[in-house]
C-alpha positions as CSV (number, residue, x, y, z in Angstrom):
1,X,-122.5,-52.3,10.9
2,X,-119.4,-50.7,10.0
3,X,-118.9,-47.1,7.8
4,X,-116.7,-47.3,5.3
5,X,-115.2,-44.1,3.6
6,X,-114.3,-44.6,-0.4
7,X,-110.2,-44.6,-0.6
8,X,-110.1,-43.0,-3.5
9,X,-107.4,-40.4,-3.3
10,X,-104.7,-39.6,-1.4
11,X,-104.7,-38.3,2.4
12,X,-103.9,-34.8,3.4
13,X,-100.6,-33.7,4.8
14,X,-101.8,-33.4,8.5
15,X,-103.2,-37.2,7.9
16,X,-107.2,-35.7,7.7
17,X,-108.5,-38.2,5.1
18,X,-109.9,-35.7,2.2
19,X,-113.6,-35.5,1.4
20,X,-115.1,-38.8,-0.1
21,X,-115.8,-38.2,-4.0
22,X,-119.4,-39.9,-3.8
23,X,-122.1,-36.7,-5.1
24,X,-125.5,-39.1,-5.4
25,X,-127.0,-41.8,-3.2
26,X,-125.9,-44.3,-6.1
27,X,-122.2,-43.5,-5.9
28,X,-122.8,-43.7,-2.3
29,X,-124.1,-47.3,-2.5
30,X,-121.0,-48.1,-5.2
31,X,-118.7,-47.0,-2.7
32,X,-119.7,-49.8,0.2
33,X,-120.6,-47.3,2.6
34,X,-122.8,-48.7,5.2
35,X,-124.8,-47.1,7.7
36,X,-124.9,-46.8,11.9
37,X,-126.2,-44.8,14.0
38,X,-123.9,-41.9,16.0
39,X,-123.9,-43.8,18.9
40,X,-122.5,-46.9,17.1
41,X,-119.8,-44.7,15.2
42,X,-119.0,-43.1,19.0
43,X,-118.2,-46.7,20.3
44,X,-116.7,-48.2,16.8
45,X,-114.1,-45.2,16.7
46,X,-113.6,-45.5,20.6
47,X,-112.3,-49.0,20.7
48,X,-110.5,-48.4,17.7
49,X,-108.7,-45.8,19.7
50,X,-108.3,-47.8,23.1
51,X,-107.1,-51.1,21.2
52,X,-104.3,-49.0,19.6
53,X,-102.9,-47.3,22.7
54,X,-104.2,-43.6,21.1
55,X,-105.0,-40.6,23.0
56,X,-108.8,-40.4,23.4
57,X,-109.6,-37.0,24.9
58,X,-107.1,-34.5,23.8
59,X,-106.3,-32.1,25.8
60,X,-108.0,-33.2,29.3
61,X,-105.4,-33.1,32.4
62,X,-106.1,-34.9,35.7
63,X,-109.3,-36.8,34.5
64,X,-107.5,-40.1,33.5
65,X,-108.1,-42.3,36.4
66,X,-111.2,-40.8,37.9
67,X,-113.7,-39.5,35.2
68,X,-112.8,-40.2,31.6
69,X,-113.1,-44.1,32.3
70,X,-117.0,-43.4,33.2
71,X,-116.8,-41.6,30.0
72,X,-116.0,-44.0,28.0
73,X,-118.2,-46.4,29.6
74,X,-121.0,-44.2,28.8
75,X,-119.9,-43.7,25.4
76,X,-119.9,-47.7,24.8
77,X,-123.2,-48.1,26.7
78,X,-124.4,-45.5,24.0
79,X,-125.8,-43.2,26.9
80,X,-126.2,-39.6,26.9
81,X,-124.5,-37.9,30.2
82,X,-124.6,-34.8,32.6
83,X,-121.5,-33.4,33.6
84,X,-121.6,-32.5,37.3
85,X,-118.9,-30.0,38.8
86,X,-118.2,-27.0,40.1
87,X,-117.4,-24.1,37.5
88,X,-113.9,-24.4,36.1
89,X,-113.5,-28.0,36.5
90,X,-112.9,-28.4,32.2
91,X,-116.7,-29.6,31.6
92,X,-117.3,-27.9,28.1
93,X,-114.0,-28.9,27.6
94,X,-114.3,-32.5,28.1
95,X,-117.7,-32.4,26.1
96,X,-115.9,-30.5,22.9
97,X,-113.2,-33.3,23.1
98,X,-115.9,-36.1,22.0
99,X,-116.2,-35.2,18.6
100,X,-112.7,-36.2,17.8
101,X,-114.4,-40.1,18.0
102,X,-116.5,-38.9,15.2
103,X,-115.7,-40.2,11.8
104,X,-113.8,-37.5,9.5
105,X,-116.4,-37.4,6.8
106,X,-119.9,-38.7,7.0
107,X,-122.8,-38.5,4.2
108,X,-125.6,-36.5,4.4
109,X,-128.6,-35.0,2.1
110,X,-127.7,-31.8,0.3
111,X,-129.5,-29.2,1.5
112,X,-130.7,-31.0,4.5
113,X,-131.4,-28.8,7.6
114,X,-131.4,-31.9,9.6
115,X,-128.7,-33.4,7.7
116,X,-130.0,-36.8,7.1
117,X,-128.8,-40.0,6.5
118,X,-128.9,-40.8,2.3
119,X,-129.9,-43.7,3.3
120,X,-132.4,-43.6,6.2
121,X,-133.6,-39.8,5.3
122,X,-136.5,-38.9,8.3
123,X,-137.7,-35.2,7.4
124,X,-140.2,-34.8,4.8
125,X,-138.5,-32.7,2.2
126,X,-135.6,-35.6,2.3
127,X,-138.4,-38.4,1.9
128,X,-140.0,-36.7,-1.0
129,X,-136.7,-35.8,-2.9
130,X,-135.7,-39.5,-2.2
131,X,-139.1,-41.1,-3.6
132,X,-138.4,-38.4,-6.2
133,X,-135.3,-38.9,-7.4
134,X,-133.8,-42.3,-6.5
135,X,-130.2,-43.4,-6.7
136,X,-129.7,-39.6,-8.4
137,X,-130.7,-37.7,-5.1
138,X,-127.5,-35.4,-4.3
139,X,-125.3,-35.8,-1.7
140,X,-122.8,-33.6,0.3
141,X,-120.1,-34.4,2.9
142,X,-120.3,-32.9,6.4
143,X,-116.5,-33.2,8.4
144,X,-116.7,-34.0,11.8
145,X,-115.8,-30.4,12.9
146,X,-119.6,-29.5,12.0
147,X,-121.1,-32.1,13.8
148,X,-121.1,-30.2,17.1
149,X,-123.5,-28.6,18.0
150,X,-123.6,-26.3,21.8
151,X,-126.1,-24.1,23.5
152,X,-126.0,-22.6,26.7
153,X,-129.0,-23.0,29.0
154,X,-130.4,-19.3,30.0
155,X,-133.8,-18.4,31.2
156,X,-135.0,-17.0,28.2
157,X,-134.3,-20.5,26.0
158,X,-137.8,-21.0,24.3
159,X,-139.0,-24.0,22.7
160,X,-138.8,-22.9,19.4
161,X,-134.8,-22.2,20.2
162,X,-134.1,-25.7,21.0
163,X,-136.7,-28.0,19.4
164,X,-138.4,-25.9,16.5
165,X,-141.3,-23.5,15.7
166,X,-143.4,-22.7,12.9
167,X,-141.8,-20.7,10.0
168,X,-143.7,-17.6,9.0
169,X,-141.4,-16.9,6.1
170,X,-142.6,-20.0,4.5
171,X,-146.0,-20.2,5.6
172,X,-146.0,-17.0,3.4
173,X,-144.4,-18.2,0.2
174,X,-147.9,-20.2,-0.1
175,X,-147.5,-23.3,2.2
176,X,-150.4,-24.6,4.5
177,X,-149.9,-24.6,7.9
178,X,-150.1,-28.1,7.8
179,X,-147.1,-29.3,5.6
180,X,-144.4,-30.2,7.9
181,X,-141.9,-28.1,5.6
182,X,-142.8,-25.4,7.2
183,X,-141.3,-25.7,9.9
184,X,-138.3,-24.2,11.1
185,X,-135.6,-26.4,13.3
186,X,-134.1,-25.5,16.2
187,X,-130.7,-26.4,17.5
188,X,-131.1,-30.4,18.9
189,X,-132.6,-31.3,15.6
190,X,-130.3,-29.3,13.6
191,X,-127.5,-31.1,15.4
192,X,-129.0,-34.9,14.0
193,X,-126.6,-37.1,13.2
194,X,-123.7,-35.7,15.5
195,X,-123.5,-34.7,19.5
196,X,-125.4,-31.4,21.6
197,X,-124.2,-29.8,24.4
198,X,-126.2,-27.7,26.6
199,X,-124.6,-26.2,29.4
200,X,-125.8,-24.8,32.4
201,X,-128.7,-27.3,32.0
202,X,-130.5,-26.1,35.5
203,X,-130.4,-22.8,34.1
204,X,-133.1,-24.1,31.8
205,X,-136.9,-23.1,32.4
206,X,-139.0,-26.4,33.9
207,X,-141.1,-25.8,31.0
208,X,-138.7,-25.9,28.4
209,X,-136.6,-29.2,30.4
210,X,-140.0,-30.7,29.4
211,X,-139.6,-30.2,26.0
212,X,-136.5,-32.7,26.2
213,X,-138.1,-36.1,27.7
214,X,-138.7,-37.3,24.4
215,X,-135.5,-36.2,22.6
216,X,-133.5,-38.2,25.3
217,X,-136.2,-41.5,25.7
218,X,-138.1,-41.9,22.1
219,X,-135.4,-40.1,20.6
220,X,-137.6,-37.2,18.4
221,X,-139.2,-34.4,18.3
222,X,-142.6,-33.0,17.6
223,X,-143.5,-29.1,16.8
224,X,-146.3,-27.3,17.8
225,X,-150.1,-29.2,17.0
226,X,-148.4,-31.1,13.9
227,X,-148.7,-34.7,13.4
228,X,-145.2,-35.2,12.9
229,X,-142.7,-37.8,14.3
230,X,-139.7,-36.9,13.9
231,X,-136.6,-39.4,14.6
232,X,-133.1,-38.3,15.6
233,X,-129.9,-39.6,15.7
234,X,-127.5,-38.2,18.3
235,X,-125.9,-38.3,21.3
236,X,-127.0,-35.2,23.7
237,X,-124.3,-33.9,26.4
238,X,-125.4,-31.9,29.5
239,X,-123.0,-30.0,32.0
240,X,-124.1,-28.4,35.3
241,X,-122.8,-27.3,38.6
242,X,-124.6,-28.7,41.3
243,X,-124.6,-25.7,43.3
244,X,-127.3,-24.3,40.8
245,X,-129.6,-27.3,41.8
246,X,-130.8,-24.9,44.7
247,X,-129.6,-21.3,43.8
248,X,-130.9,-20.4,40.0
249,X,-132.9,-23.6,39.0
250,X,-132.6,-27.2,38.9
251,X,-133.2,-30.3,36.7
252,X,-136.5,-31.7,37.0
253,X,-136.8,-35.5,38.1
254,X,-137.9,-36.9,35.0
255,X,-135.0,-35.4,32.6
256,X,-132.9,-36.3,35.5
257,X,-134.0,-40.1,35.0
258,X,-133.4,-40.0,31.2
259,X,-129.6,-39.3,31.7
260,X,-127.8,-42.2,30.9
261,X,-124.9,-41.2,33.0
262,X,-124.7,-39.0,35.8
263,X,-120.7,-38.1,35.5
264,X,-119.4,-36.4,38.6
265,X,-115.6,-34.4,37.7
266,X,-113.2,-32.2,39.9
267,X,-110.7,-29.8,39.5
268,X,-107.2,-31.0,39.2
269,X,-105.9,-33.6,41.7
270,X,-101.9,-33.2,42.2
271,X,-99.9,-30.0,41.9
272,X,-98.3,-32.2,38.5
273,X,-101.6,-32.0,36.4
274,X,-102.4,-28.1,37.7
275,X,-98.9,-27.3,36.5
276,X,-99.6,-28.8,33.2
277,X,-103.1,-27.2,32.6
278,X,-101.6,-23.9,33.7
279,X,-99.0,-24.5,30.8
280,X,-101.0,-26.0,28.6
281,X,-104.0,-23.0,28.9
282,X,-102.2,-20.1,29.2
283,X,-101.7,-17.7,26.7
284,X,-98.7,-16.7,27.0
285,X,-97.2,-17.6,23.9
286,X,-94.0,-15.1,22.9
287,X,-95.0,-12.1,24.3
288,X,-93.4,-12.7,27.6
289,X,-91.4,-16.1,29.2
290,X,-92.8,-17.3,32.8
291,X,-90.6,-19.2,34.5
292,X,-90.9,-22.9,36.1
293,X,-91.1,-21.6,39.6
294,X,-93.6,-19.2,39.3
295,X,-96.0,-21.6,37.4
296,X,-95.4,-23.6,40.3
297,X,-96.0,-20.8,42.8
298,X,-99.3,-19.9,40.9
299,X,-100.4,-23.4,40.6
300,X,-99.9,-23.7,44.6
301,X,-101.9,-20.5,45.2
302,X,-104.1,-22.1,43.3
303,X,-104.7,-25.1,45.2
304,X,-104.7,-23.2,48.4
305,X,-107.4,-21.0,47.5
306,X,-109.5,-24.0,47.1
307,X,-108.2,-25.2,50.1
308,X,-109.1,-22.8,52.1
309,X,-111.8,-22.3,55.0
310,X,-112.2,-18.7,54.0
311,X,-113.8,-19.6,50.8
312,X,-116.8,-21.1,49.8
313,X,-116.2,-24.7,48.8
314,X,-120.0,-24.9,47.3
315,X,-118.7,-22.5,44.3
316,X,-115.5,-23.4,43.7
317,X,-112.1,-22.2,42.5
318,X,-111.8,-22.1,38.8
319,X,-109.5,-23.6,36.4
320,X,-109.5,-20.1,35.3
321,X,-108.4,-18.5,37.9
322,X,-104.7,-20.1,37.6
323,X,-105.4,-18.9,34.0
324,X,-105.4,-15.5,34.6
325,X,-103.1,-15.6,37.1
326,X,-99.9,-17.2,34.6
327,X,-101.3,-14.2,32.1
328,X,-101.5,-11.7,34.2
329,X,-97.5,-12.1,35.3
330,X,-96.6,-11.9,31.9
331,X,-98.5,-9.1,30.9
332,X,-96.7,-7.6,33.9
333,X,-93.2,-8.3,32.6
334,X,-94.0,-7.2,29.2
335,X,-95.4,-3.9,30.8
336,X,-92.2,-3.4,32.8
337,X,-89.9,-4.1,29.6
338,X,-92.1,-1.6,27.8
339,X,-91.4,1.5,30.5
340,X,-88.2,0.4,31.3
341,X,-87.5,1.2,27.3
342,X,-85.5,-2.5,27.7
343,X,-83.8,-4.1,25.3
344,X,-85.0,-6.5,22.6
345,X,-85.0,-9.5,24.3
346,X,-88.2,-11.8,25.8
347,X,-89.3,-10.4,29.0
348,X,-89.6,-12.4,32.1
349,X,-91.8,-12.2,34.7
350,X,-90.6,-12.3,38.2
351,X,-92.0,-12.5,41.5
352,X,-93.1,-9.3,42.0
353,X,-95.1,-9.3,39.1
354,X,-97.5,-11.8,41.6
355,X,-98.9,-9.4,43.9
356,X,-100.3,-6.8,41.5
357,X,-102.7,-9.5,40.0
358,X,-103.9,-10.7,43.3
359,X,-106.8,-7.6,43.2
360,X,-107.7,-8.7,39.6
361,X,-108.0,-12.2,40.4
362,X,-110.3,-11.2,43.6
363,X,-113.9,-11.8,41.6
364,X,-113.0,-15.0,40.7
365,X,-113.5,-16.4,44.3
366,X,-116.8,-16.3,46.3
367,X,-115.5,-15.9,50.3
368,X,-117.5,-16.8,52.8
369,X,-119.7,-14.0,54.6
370,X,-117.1,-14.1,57.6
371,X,-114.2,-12.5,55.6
372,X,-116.3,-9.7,53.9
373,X,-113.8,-6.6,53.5
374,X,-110.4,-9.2,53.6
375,X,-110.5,-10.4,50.5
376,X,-107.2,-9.3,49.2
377,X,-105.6,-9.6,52.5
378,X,-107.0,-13.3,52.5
379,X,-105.6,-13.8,49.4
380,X,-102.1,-12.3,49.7
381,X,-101.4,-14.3,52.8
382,X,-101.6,-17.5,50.6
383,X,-100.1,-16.0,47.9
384,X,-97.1,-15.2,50.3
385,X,-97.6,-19.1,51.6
386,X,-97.1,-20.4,48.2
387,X,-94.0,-18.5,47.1
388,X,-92.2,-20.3,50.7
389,X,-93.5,-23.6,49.8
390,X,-92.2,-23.4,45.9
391,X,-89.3,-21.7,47.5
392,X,-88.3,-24.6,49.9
393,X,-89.1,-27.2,47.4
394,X,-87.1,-25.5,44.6
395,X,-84.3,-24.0,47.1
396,X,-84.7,-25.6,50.2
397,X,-81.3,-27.1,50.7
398,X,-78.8,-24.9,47.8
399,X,-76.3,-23.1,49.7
400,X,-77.6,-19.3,49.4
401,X,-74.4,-17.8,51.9
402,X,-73.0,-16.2,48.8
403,X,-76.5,-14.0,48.4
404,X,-77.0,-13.2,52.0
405,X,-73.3,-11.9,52.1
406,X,-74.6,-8.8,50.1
407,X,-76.2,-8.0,53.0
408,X,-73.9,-8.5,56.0
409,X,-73.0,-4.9,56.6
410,X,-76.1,-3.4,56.3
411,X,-76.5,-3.3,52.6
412,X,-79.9,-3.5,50.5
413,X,-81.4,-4.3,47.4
414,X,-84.4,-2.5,45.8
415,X,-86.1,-4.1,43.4
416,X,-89.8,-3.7,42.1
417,X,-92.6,-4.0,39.5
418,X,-90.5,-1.6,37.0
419,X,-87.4,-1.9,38.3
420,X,-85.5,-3.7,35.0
421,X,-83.8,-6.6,35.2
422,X,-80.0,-5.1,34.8
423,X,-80.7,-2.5,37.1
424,X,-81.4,-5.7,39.6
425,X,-78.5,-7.6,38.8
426,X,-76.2,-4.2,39.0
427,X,-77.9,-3.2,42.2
428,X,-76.9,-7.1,43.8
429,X,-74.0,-7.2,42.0
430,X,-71.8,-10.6,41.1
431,X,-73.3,-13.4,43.3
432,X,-71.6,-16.6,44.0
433,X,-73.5,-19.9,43.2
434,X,-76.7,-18.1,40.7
435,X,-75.7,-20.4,37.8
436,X,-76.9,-23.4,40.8
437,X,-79.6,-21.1,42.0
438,X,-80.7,-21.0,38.0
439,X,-80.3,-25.0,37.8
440,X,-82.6,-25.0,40.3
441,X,-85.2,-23.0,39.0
442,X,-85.3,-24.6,35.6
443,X,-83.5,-22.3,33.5
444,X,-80.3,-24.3,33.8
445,X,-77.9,-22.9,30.8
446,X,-80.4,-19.2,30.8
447,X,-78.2,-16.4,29.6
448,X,-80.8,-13.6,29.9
449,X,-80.6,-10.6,32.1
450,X,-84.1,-11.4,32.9
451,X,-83.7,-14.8,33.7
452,X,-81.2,-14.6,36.2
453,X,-82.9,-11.3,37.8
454,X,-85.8,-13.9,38.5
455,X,-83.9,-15.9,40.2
456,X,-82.3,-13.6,42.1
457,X,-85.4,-11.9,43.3
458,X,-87.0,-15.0,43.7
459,X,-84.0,-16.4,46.3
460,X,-84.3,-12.9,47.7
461,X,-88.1,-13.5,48.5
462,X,-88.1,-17.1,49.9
463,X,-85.4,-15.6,52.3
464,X,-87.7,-12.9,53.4
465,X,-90.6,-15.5,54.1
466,X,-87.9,-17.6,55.8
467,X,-87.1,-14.9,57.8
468,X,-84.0,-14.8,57.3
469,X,-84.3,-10.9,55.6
470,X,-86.1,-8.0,56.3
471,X,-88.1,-6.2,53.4
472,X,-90.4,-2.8,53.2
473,X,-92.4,-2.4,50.5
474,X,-94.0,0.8,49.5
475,X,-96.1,0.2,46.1
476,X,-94.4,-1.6,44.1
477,X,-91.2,-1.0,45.4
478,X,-89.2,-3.4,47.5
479,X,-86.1,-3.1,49.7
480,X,-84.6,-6.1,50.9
481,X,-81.9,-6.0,53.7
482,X,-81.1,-7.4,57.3
């Protein structure tokens, strides 16, 4: 069966069809809409979607060819899914992105808590006002944006939290204890007719993962000692890292078996797609610019964290941690442009501004016992490794003789954390060949002082690591010379 929204009036400037004009079940009926069931609006919207070449999870970098296709087979299968990854691997993320498959607008009973169907109304208040009131029973219009519904699994979840629990409040206003209006929902049934998440499932008590199995097999629910059957419509999302199977709790076998679709995901597979999440996650916005090559040299530190033997593989590197890293240069620019009393132009971070954030990145990585009290040394050694590797991959073959001429008879530059970028560029003076160091860089036609001071320092830097300059550092000063 197919829904179909009254076209009525015009649609919105940002194309969002407006809310339907239908207020009662009879205008409803007028209208031709025709009911189905979440799972068949997932998979109706979804093919729409794939037959017309449009993007179907917004936002998601690096997942393409590995885990959005078992996505989407889930999603047609009409199966609910657990996420399986390590932390930072875009889970929530990817969950979040579903309800764009939603419809904009779908119908629902005013004044619902459980916001059901018009036409196929399951709580008992909804039944009554129904029997009631006929083809005048009241309508209202939910947009897809409150269809979503999220909890995150803790220890102290309860029963009552997710399913439902009796409500005092109108147990005293005069009801029995045995009307099934006195109940108060909890979050799954409150999310009917849409999609759940709950994250960190293992994190869940045993007791209350038991309180699930029917939500996920008979699809309802049933509170406390009432005779009540309740029947919902949605499609229920899990995420968890499988390193909490054996460290904080795990999923018990038979929720385990009522998972559609076990979905296994992974942080980002080429240094292409960790560039673009860095860019695309960031918040950088105007406050500061970060250059090509230092997005590059951040998405390679990155990668070698994860990479490396002196970190626990079992807990992962973070999406986050690349994150931080991109806004934690800026910040650094914009806090040298602020002491330096520069002038009003867009700060730029350079690559000194890398170091300092190495410390504040440090509890974002779990090490293994082995390097207890390296950490940062760890860390700045691969830091250090990524700068050469962007450096040879960005300068590797540009004729840098005119730079390392400043330095033939013994001269130096210092440069630093709060050293501005026209004191730089005065200290290293005119340089032969920047506007092709620059090219190379990304900021081909950059007219900035602090532009070209982060290339400079940057060329200065790869020609330390390449040995073919000497620097002392003291804080967060550097000399470079011979």
């Amino acid at each position: 069966m197919k829904s179909v929204q009254p076209d009525n009036t015009t649609h919105a400037a940002d194309g969002t069809p407006p809310r339907p004009a239908a207020t009662t079940l009879g205008e409803l009926r007028a209208s031709g809409h025709e009911f189905e069931t979440v799972k068949e609006e997932l998979r109706r919207n979804l093919l729409a979607r794939m037959r017309a070449g449009e993007e179907r999870f917004p936002g998601i970098v690096g997942f393409d060819q590995t885990v959005l296709p078992h996505v989407e087979r889930a999603l047609l299968a009409g199966h609910d899914s657990i996420l399986l990854g390590e932390r930072g691997q875009g889970k929530t993320r990817l969950i979040r992105t579903l309800s764009v498959l939603l419809d904009d607008w779908t119908p629902a009973v005013a004044g619902c808590e459980i916001n059901d169907h018009p036409y196929q109304p399951v709580c008992a208040r909804c039944q009554r006002l129904a029997a009631e009131q006929g083809d005048d029973l009241p309508i209202t219009w939910r947009h897809r944006s409150e269809r979503y519904g999220e909890k995150l699994a803790t220890p102290d979840t309860s029963v009552g939290d997710l399913i439902g629990d009796i409500d005092p409040v109108k147990v005293a206003e005069g009801r029995t204890l045995g009307d099934p209006e006195t109940i108060h929902f909890g979050l799954v049934p409150r999310t009917n007719r849409g999609i759940f998440c709950l994250n960190e499932l293992p994190d869940l008590a045993e007791r209350i993962q038991v309180a699930l199995l029917n939500v996920l097999e008979e699809r309802d629910i049933g509170v406390r000692g009432y005779a009540l059957r309740l029947p919902l419509d949605l499609v229920l999302v899990a995420s968890a890292n499988p390193e909490d199977y054996t460290n904080r709790g795990r999923i018990i076998t038979p929720l385990k078996d009522r998972f559609g679709a076990e979905i296994r995901t992974h942080y980002p597979p080429s240094l292409t797609d960790e560039l673009t999440l860095i860019r695309q996650e960031a918040d950088i916005s105007t406050a500061a610019e970060l250059p090509d090559h230092l997005v590059e040299v951040i998405a390679r530190f990155t990668r070698g964290v994860r990479e490396s033997p002196a970190v626990d593989a079992r807990s992962g590197v973070s999406a986050r941690f690349a994150i931080a890293a991109a806004e934690s240069a800026a910040a650094s620019a914009v806090r040298r442009s602020a002491l330096a009393g520069a002038p009003a132009e867009t700060p730029v971070a350079r690559v000194c501004d890398l170091p300092a954030v190495v410390s504040t990145l440090r509890g974002k990585v779990e090490f293994e016992v082995s390097e207890e009290g390296r950490e940062e040394e760890v860390l700045g050694a691969m830091l250090r490794r990524a700068i050469a590797d962007t450096f040879r991959s960005r300068l590797g073959s540009v004729d840098l003789s005119g730079l390392l001429a400043k330095f033939e008879d013994g001269g130096t530059v210092e440069s630093g954390e709060l050293v501005p970028a026209a004191d730089l560029l005065q200290r290293v003076g005119d340089i032969p060949g920047l506007a092709k160091i620059m090219a190379r860089l990304g900021m081909e036609g950059g007219e900035s002082f602090g532009q070209a001071a982060a290339a400079v320092e940057f060329a200065l830097e790869g020609l330390y690591l390449m040995r073919r300059l000497s620097k002392d550092s003291d804080g967060g000063t550097s000399v470079y010379g011979t």
